[in-house]
Biotite code that builds the C-alpha atoms (Angstrom):
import biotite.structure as struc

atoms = struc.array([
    struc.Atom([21.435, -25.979, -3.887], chain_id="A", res_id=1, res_name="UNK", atom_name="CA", element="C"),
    struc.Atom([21.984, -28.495, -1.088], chain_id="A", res_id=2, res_name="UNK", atom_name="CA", element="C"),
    struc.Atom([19.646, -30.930, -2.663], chain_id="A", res_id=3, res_name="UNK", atom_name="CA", element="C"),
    struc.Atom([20.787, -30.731, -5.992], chain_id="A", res_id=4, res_name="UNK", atom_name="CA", element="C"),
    struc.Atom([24.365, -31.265, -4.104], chain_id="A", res_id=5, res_name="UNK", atom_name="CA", element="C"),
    struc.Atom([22.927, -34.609, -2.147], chain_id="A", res_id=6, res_name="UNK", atom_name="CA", element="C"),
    struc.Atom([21.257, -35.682, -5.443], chain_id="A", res_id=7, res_name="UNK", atom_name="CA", element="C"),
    struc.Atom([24.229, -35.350, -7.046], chain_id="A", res_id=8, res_name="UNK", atom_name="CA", element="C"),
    struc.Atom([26.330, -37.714, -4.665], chain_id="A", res_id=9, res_name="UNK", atom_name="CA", element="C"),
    struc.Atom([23.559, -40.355, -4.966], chain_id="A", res_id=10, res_name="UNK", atom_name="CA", element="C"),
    struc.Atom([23.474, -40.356, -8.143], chain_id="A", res_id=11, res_name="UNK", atom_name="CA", element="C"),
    struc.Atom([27.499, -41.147, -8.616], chain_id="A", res_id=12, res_name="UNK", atom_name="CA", element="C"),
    struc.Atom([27.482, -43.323, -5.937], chain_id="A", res_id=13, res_name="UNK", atom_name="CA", element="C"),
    struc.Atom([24.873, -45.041, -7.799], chain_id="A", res_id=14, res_name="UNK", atom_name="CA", element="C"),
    struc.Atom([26.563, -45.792, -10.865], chain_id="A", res_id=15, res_name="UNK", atom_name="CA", element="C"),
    struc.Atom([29.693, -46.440, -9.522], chain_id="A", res_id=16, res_name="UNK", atom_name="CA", element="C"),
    struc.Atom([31.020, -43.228, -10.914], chain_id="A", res_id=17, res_name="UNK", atom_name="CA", element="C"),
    struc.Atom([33.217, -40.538, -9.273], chain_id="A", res_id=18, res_name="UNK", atom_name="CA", element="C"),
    struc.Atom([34.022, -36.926, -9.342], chain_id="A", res_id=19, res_name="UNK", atom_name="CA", element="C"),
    struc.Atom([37.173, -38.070, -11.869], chain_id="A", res_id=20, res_name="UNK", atom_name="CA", element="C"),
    struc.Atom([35.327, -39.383, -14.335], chain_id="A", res_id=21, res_name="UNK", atom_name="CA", element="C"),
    struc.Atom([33.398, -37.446, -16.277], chain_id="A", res_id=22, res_name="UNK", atom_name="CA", element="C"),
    struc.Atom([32.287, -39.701, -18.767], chain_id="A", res_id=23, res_name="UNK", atom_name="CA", element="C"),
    struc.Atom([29.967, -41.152, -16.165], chain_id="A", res_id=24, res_name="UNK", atom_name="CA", element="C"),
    struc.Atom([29.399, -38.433, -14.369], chain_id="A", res_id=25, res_name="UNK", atom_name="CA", element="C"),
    struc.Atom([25.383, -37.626, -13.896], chain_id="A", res_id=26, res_name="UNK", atom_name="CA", element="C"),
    struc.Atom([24.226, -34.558, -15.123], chain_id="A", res_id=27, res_name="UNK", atom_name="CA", element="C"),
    struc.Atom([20.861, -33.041, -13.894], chain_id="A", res_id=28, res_name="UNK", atom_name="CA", element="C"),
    struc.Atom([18.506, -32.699, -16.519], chain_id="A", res_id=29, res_name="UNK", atom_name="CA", element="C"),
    struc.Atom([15.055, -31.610, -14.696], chain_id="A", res_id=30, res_name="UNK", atom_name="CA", element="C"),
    struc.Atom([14.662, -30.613, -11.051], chain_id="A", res_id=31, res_name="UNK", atom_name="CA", element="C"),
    struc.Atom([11.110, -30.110, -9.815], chain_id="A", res_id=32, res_name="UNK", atom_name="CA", element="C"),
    struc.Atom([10.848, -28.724, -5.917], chain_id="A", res_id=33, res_name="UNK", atom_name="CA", element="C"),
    struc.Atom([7.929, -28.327, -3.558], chain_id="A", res_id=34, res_name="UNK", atom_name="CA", element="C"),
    struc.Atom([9.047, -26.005, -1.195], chain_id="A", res_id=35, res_name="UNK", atom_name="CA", element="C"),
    struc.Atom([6.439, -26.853, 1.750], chain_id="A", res_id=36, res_name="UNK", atom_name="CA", element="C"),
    struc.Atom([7.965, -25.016, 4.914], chain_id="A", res_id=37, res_name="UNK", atom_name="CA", element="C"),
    struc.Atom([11.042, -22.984, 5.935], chain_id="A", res_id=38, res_name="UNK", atom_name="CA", element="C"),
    struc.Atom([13.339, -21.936, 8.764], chain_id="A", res_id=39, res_name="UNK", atom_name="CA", element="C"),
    struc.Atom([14.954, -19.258, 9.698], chain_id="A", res_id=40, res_name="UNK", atom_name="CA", element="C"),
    struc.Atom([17.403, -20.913, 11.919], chain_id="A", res_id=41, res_name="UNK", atom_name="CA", element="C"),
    struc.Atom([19.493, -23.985, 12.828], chain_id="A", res_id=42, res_name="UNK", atom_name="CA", element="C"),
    struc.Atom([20.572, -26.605, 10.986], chain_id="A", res_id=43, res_name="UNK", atom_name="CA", element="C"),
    struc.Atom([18.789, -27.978, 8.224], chain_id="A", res_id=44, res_name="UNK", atom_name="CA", element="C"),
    struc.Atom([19.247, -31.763, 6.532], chain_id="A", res_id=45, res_name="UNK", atom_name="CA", element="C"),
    struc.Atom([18.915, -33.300, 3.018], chain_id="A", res_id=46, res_name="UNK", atom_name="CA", element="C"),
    struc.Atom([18.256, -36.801, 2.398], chain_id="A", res_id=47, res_name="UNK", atom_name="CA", element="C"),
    struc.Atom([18.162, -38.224, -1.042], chain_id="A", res_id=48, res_name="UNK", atom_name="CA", element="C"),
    struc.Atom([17.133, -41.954, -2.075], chain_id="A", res_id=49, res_name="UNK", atom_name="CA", element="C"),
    struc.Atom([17.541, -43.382, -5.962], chain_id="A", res_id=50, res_name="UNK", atom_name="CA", element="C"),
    struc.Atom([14.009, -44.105, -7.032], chain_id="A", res_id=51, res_name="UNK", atom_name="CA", element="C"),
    struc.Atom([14.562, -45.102, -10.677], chain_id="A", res_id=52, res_name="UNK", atom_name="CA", element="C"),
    struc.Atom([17.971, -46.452, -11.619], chain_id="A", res_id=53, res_name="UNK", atom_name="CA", element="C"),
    struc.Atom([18.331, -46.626, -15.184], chain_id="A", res_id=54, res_name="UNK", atom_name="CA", element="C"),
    struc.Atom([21.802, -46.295, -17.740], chain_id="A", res_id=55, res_name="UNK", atom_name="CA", element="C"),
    struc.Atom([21.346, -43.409, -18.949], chain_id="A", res_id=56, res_name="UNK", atom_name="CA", element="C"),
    struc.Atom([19.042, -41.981, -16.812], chain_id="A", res_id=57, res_name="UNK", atom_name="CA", element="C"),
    struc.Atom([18.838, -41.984, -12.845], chain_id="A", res_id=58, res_name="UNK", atom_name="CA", element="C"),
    struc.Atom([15.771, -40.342, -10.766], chain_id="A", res_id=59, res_name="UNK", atom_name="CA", element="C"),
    struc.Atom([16.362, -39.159, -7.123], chain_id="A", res_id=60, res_name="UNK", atom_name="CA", element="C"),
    struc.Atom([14.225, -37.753, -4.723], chain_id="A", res_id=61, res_name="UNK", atom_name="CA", element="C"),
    struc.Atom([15.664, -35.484, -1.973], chain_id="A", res_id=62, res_name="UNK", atom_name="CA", element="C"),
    struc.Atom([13.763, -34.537, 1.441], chain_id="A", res_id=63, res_name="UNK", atom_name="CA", element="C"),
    struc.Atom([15.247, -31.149, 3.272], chain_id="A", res_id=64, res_name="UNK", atom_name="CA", element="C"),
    struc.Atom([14.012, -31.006, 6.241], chain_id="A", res_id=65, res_name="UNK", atom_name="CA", element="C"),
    struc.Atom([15.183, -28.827, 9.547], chain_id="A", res_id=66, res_name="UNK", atom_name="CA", element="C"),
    struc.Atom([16.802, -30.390, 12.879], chain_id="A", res_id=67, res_name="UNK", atom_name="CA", element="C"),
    struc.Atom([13.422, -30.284, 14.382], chain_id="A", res_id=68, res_name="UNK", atom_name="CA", element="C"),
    struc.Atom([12.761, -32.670, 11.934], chain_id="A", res_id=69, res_name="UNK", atom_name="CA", element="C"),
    struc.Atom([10.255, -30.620, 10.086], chain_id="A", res_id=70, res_name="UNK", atom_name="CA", element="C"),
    struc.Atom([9.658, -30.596, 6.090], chain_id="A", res_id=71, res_name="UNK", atom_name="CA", element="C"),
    struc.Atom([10.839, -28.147, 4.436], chain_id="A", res_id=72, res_name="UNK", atom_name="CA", element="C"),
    struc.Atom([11.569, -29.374, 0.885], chain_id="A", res_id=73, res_name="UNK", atom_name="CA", element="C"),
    struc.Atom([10.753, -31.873, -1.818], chain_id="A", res_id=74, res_name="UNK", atom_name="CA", element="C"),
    struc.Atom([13.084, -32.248, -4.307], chain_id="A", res_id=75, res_name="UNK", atom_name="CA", element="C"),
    struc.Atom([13.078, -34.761, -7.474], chain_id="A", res_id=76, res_name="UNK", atom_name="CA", element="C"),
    struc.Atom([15.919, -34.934, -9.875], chain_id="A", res_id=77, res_name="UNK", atom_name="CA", element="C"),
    struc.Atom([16.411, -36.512, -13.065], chain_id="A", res_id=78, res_name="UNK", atom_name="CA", element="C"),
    struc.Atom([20.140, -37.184, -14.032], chain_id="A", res_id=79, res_name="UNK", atom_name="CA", element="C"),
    struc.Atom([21.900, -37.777, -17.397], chain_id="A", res_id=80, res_name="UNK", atom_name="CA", element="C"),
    struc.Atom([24.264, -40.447, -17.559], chain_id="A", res_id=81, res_name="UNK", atom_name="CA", element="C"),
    struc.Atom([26.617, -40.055, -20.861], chain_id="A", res_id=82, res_name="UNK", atom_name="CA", element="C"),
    struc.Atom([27.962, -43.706, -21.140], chain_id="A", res_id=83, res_name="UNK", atom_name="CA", element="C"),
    struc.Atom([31.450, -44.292, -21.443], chain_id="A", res_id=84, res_name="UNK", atom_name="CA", element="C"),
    struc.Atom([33.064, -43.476, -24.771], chain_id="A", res_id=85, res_name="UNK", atom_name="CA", element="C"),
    struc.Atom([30.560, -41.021, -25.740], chain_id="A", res_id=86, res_name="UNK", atom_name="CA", element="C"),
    struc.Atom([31.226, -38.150, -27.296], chain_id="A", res_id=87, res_name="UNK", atom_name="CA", element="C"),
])
């Protein structure tokens, strides 16, 4: 859930978009995770970086990791962007 969340964000603030508008709002089409570690306490972190920035379509991949710095999670994201006018 938090990396879909931080995928999410970097995907509007990659097209410019915002919460508002949701005829540019990204959509999440396909999510793929590699859960590689976990925790079972403090804080933990999500990181996500645009790797394929497209106009209809937006890729991000999302690191969670713990405050130790630790990976716990590899998430990549595909996003739908409807453009504007769209129905």
């Amino acid at each position: 859930s938090l990396a879909d969340s931080v995928a999410t964000f970097a995907a509007v603030a990659f097209i410019k978009g915002s919460y508002s508008d949701l005829d540019r709002f990204p959509v999440a089409i396909g999510i793929s995770s590699q859960i590689v570690s976990n925790t079972q306490q403090g804080i933990i972190r999500a990181e996500s970086t645009v790797s394929h920035g497209g106009r209809t379509l937006v890729a991000v991949d999302t690191r969670v990791t713990s405050d130790q710095g630790r990976l716990l999670a590899i998430v990549t994201s595909t996003h739908f962007v409807r453009n504007s006018g769209t129905n």
